[in-house]
Structures are given as structure tokens and as C-alpha cells.
N, C-alpha and C positions, 0 to 999 in steps of 0.2 A: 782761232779755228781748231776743232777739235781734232788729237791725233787720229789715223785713219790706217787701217790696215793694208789694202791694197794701195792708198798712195805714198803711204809714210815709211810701214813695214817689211812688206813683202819686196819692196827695193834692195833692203838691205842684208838681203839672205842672197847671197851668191848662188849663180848652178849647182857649184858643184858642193855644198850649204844642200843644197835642196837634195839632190841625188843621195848625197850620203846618207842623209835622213831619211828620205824614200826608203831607204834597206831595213829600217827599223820602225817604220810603218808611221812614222815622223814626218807628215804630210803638209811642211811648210809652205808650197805653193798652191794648196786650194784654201780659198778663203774658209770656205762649206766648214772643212773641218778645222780650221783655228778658232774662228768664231763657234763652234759648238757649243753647247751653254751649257752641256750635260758636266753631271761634275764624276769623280770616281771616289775611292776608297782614301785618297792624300787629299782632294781638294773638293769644294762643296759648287763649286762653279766653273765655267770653263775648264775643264781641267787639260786638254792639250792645250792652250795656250799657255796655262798656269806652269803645268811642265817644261814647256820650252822655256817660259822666262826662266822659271829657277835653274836651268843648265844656262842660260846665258850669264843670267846674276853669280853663277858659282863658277862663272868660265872652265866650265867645262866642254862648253859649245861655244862657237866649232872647234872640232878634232884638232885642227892647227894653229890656233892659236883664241885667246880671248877678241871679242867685240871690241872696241873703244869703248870707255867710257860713256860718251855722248850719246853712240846708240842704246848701249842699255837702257841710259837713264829714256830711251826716247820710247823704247818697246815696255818701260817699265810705266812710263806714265800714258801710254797707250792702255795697258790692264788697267791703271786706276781711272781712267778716263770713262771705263763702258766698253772698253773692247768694241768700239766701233769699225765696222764693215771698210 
């Protein structure tokens, strides 16, 4: 079964994951805009979601410390999957 954003993802961004990034317009808990398909001037598709991986993949997010491995790998093959909903 394919990874899935609101059942797989969005779990594993905490409140306060979300809040903090709410300050910088980093809109983790609406599906609407991680799914965006619009790309920008760094990525040609998705590019908030694109964004957040590469701060998760470069642990720089979150603030307090890196993801586990296991989620990266699970929000990284969530992007190769189709960024499904």
C-alpha cells in the first residue's frame, strides 16, 4: 500500500513540529499545501513538500533535534511514491 500523507505523514510531525513552522509560513498540517504540485525557482514540482524533505534529509528540521532515520526514509519515499494525499 502506497505511503499516504495524512495517514503516514502528517502523524509524525508533532504540535509543536507544526507551530514552529506555522511562524515561517511552513504549513505542515494542511494537506492542501504539502500536496501543492506547484513547483518554484529550486524545485520543478511540489516544492513545499520538496522543501521540507530536504530540511528533514539535511536535519535541520526539527529545531530540536533530527527525525530518526526510519521516518525520513518513510517521508522520503512518500515524495518518490507520488506525494500521495
Amino acid at each position: 500500500m502506497a505511503t499516504s500523507y495524512n495517514k503516514d505523514i502528517l502523524p509524525l510531525f508533532r504540535p509543536q513540529d507544526v507551530q514552529c513552522m506555522s511562524r515561517a509560513r511552513v504549513l505542515l498540517d494542511q494537506a492542501q499545501w504539502m500536496l501543492d504540485p506547484a513547483g518554484d525557482v529550486r524545485f520543478a514540482d511540489h516544492a513545499n513538500a520538496r522543501l521540507v524533505g530536504e530540511k528533514l534529509a539535511d536535519k535541520s528540521m526539527p529545531p530540536d533535534g533530527p527525525w530518526p532515520a526510519d521516518h525520513i526514509a518513510l517521508y522520503l519515499d512518500w515524495m518518490a511514491g507520488g506525494f500521495a494525499a
